[in-house]
C-alpha positions in Angstrom: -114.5 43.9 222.1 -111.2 45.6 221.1 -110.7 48.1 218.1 -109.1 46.3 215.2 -106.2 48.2 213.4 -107.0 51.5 212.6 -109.7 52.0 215.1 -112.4 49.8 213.4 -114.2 47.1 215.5 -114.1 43.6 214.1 -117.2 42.0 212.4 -118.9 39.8 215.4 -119.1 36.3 214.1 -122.7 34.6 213.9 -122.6 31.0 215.0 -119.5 28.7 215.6 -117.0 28.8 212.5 -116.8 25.5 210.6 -113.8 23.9 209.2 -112.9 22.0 206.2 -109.9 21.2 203.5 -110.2 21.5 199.7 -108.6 19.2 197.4 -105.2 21.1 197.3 -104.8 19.5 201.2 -105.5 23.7 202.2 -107.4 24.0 206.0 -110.0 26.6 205.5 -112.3 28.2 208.3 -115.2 30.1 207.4 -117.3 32.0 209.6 -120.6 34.4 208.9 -119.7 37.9 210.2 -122.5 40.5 210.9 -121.6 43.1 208.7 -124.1 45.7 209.5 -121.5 48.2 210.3 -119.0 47.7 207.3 -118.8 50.7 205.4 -120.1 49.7 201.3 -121.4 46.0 202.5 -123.5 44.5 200.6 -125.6 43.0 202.9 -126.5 42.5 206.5 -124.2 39.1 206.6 -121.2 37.6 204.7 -119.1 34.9 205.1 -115.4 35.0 205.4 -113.2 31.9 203.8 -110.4 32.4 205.5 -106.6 30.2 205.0 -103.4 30.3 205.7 -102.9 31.4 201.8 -106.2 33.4 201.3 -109.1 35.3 202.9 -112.1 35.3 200.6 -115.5 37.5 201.6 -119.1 36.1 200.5 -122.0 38.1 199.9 -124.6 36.1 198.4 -124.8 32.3 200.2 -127.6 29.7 201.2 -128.7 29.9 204.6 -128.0 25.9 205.4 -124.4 26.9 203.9 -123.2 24.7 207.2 -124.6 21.8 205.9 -123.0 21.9 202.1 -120.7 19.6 201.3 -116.9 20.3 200.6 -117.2 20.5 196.9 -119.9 23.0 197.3 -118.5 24.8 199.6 -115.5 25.1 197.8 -117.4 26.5 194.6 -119.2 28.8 197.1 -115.9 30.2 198.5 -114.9 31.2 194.3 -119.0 33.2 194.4 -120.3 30.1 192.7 
C-alpha cells in the first residue's frame, strides 16, 4: 500500500464498492473504509459516497446498507 498525500496511508476498503445513479443522472460509488486509523473518526467503519461532483463520509449506516435501495441510499448518503 502506498502513502497517500502527505504521508498518510489510505483507508483499506471493506468489501467490493457498489455503484448506483441518483435522480439528478449522477454515478456515485460508495465503498466502507476501515477507519481505525483516521485521526477524530467516529467509528471503526464509514462509508465514502464518492462522485465526480462530491465525496460524502458516513458514520452511522445499516449493516445490509448493500442491499438498500437507491432512494435509500441516496437519503443515507445526506446522514438520513
Amino acid at each position: 500500500m502506498s502513502a497517500a498525500a502527505g504521508g498518510r496511508q489510505p483507508m483499506p476498503t471493506i468489501g467490493t464498492p457498489k455503484r448506483f445513479t441518483d435522480d439528478d443522472g449522477i454515478e456515485w460509488t460508495i465503498s466502507e473504509r476501515d477507519a481505525r486509523t483516521v485521526p477524530g473518526a467516529r467509528g471503526p467503519r464509514c462509508l465514502i459516497f464518492q462522485s465526480d461532483e462530491a465525496v460524502r463520509r458516513i458514520w452511522e449506516y445499516p449493516a445490509g446498507w448493500r442491499d438498500l435501495l437507491n432512494p435509500s441510499l441516496i437519503a443515507l448518503s445526506w446522514g438520513c
